[in-house]
MMTF fields as JSON, N, C-alpha, C and O atoms, coordinates in Angstrom:
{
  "mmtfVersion": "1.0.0",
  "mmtfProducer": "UNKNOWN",
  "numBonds": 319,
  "numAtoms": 320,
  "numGroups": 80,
  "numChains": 1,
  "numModels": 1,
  "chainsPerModel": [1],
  "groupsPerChain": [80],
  "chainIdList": ["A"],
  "bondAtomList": [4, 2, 8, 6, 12, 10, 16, 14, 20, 18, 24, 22, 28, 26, 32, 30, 36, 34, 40, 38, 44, 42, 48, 46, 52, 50, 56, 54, 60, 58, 64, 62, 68, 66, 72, 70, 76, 74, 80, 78, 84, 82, 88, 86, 92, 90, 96, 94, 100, 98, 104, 102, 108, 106, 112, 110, 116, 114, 120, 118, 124, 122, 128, 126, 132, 130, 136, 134, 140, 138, 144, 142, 148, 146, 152, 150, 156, 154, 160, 158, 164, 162, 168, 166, 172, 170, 176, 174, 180, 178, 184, 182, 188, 186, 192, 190, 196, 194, 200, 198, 204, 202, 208, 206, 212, 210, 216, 214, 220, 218, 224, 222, 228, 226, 232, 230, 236, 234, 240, 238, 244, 242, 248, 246, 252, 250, 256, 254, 260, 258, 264, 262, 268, 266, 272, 270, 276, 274, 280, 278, 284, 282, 288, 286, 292, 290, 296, 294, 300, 298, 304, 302, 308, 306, 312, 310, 316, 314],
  "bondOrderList": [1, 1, 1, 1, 1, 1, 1, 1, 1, 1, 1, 1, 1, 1, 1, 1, 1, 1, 1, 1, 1, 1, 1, 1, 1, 1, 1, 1, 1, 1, 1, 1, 1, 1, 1, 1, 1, 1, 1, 1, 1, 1, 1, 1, 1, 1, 1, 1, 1, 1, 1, 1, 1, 1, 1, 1, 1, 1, 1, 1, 1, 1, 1, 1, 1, 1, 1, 1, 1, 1, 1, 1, 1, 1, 1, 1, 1, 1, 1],
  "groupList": [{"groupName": "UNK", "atomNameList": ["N", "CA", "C", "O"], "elementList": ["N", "C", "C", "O"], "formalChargeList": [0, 0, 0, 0], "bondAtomList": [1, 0, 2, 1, 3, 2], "bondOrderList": [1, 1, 2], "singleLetterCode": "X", "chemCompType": "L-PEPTIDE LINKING"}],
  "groupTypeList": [0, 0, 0, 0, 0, 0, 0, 0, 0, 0, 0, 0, 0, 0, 0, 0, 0, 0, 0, 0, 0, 0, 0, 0, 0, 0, 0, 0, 0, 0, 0, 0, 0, 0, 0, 0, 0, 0, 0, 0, 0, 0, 0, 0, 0, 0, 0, 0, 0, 0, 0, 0, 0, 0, 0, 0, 0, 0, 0, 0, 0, 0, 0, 0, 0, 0, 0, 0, 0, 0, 0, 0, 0, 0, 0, 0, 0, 0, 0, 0],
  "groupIdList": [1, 2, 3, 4, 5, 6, 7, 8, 9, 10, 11, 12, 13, 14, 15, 16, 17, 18, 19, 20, 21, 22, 23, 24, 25, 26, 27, 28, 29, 30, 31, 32, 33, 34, 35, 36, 37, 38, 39, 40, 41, 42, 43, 44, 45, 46, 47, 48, 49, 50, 51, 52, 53, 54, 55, 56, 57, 58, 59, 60, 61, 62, 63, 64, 65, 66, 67, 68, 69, 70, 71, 72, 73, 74, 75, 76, 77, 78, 79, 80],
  "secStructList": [7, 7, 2, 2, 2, 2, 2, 2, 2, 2, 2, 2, 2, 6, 6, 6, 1, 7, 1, 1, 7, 1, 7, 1, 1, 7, 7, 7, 6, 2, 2, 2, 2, 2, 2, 2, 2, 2, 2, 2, 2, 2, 2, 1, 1, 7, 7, 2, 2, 2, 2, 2, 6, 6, 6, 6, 1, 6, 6, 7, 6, 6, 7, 7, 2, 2, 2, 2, 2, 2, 2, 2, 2, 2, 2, 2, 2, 2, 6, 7],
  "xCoordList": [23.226, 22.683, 23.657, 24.176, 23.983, 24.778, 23.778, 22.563, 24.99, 24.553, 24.046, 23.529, 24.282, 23.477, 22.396, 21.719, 22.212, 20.84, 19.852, 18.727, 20.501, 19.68, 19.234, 18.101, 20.598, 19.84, 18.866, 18.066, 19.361, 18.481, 17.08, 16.402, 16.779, 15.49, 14.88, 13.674, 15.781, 14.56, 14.156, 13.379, 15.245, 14.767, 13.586, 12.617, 13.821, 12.393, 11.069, 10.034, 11.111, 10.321, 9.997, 8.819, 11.162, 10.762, 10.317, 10.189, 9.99, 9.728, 8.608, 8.238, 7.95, 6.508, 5.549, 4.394, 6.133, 5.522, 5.718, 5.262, 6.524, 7.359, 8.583, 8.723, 9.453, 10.282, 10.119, 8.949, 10.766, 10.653, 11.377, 11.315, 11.807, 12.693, 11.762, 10.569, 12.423, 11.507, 10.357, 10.613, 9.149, 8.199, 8.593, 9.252, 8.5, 8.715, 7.708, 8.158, 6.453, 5.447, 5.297, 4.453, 6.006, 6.357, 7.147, 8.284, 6.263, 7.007, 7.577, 7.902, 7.33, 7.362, 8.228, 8.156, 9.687, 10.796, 11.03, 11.591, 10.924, 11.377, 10.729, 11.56, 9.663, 9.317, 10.046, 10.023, 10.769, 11.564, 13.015, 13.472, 13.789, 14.824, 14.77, 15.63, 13.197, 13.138, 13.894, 14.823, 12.695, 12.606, 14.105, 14.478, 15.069, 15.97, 16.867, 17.818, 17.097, 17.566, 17.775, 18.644, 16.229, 15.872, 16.576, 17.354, 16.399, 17.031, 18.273, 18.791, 18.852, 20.528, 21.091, 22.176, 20.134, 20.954, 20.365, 20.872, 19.384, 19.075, 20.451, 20.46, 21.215, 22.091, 23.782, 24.755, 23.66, 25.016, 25.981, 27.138, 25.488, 26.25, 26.049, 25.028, 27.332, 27.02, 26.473, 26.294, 26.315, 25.686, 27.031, 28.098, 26.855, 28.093, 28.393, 29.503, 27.277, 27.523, 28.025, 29.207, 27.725, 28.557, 29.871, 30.583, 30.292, 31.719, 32.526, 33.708, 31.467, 32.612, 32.5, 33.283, 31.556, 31.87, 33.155, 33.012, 33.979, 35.113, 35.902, 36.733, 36.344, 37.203, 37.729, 38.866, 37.761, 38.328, 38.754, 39.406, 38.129, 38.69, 40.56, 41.182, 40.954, 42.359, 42.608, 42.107, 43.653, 44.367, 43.557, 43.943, 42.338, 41.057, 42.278, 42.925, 42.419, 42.776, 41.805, 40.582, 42.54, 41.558, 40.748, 39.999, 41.233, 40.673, 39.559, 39.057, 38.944, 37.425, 37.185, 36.513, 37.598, 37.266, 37.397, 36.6, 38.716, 38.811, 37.742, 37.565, 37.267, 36.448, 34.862, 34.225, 34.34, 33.829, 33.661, 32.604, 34.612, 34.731, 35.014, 34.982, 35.294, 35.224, 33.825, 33.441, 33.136, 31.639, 30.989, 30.468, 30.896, 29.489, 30.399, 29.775, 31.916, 31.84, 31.609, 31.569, 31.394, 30.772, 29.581, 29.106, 28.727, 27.49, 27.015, 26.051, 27.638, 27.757, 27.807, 27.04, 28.676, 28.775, 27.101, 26.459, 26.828, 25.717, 24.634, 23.809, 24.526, 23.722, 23.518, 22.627, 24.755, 24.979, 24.212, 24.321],
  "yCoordList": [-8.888, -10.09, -11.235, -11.291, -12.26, -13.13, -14.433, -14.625, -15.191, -16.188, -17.437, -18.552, -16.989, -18.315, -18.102, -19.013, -16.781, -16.217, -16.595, -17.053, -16.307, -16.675, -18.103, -18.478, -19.024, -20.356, -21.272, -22.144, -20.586, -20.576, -19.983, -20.799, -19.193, -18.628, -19.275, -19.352, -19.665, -20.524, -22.123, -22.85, -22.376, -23.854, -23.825, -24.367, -22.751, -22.717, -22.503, -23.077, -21.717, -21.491, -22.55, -22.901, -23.325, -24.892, -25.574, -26.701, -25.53, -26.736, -26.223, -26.567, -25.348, -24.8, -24.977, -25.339, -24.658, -24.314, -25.224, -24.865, -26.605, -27.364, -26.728, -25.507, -27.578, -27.012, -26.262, -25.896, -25.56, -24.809, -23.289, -22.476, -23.139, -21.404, -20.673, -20.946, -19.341, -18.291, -17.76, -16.89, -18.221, -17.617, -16.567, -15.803, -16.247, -15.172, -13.917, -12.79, -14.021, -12.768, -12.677, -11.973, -13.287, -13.85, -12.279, -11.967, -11.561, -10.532, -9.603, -8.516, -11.064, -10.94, -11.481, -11.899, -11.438, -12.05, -11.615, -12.452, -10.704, -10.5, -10.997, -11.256, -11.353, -12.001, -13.525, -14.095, -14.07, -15.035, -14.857, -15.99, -14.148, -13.271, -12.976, -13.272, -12.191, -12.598, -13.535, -13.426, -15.058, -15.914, -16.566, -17.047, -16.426, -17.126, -16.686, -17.46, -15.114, -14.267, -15.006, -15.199, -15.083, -15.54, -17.068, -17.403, -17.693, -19.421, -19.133, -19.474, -18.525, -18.541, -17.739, -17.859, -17.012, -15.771, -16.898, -16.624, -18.239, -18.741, -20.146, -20.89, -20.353, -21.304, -20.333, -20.931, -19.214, -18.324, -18.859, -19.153, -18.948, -19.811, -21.132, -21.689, -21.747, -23.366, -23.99, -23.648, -25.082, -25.9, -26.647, -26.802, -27.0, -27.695, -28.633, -28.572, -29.838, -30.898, -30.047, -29.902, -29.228, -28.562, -28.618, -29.312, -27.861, -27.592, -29.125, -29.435, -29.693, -31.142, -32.337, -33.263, -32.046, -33.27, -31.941, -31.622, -31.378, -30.936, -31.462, -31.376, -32.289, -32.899, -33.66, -33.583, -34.434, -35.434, -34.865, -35.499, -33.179, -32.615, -32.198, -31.503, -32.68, -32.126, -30.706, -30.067, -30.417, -28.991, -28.241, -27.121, -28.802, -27.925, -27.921, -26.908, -29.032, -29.718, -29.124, -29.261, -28.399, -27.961, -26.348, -25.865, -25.774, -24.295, -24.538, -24.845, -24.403, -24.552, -22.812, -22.482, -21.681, -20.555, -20.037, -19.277, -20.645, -20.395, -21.027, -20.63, -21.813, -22.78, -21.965, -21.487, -21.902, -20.881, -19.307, -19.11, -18.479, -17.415, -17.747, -16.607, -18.422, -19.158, -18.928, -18.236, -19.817, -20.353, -18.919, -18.615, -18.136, -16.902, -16.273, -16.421, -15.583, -15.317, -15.436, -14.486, -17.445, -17.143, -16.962, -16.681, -17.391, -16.73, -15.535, -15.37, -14.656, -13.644, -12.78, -11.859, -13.187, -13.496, -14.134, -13.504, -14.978, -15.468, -14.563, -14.425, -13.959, -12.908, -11.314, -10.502, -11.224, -10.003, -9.684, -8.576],
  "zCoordList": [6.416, 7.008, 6.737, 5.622, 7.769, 7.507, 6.738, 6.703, 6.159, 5.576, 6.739, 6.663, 7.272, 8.01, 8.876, 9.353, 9.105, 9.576, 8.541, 8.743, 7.242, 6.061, 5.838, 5.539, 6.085, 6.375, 6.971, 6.63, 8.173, 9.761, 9.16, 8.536, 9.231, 8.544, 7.167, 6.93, 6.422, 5.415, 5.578, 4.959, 6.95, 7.322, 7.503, 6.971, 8.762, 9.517, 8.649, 8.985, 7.59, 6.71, 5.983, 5.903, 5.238, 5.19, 6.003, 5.526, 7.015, 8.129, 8.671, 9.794, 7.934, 8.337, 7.284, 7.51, 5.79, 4.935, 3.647, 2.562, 3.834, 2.711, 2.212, 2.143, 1.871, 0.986, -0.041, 0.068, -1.454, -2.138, -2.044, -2.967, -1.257, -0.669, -0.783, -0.65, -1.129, -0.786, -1.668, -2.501, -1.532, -2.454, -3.193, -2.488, -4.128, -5.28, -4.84, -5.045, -4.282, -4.283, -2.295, -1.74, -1.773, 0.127, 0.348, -0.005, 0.954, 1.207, 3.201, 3.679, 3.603, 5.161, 5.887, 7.042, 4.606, 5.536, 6.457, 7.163, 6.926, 8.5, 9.344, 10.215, 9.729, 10.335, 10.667, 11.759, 9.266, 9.589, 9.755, 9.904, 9.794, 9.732, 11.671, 12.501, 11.908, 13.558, 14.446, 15.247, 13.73, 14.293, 14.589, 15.659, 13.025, 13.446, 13.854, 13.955, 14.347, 14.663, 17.034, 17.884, 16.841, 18.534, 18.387, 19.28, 17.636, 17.599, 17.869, 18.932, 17.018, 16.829, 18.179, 18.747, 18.437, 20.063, 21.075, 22.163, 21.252, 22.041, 21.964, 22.944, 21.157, 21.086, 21.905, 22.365, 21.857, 22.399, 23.2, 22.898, 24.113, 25.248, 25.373, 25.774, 24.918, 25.313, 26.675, 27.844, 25.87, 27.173, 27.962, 27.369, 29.109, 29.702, 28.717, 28.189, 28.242, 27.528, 26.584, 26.894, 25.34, 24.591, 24.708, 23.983, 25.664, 26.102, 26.818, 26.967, 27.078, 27.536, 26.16, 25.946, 25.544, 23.569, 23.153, 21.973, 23.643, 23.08, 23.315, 22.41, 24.409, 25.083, 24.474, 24.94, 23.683, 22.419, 20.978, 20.148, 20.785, 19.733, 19.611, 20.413, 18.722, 19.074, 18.537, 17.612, 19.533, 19.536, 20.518, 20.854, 21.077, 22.202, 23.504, 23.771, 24.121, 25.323, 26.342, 26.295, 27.336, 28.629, 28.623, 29.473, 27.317, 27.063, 26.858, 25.777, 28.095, 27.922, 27.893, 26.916, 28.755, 28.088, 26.665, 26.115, 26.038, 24.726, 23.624, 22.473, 24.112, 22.725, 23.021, 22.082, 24.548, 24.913, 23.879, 23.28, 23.806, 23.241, 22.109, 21.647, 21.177, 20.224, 19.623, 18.681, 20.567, 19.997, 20.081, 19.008, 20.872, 21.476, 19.774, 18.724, 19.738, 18.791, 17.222, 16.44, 16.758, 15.941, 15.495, 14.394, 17.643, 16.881, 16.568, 15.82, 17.1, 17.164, 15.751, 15.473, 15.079, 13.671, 12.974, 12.133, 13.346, 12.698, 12.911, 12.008, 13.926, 14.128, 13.611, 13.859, 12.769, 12.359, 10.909, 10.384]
}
């Protein structure tokens, strides 16, 4: 499981249930592990606006496919 699936998933768990992490006797992480599993594969493909707030990053210039394949792969990564 990646670390930021892991993050992604105890936000959400914070932001339902208060802060505090993961209950000690909470034995239904997957269920949140799911959830942020669907968040993070629902962010994959940028949004146009995504891909055009690049336009001022330097070293990007006009590789909009590259920053593109860039992004799906690290979510891709986050998803693993």
């Amino acid at each position: 499981m990646s670390e930021m699936l892991e993050r992604v998933a105890l936000a959400l768990l914070e932001a339902d249930i208060g802060p505090g992490g993961w209950p000690e006797t909470w034995v239904n992480r997957e269920i949140w592990y799911r959830r942020a599993r669907a968040a993070i594969a629902a962010m994959r493909e940028p949004t146009l606006a995504m891909l055009l707030a690049t336009e001022d990053c330097p070293g990007i210039g006009d590789e909009r496919g590259g920053v593109r394949a860039e992004w799906e792969a690290m979510i891709d990564e986050a998803l693993k």
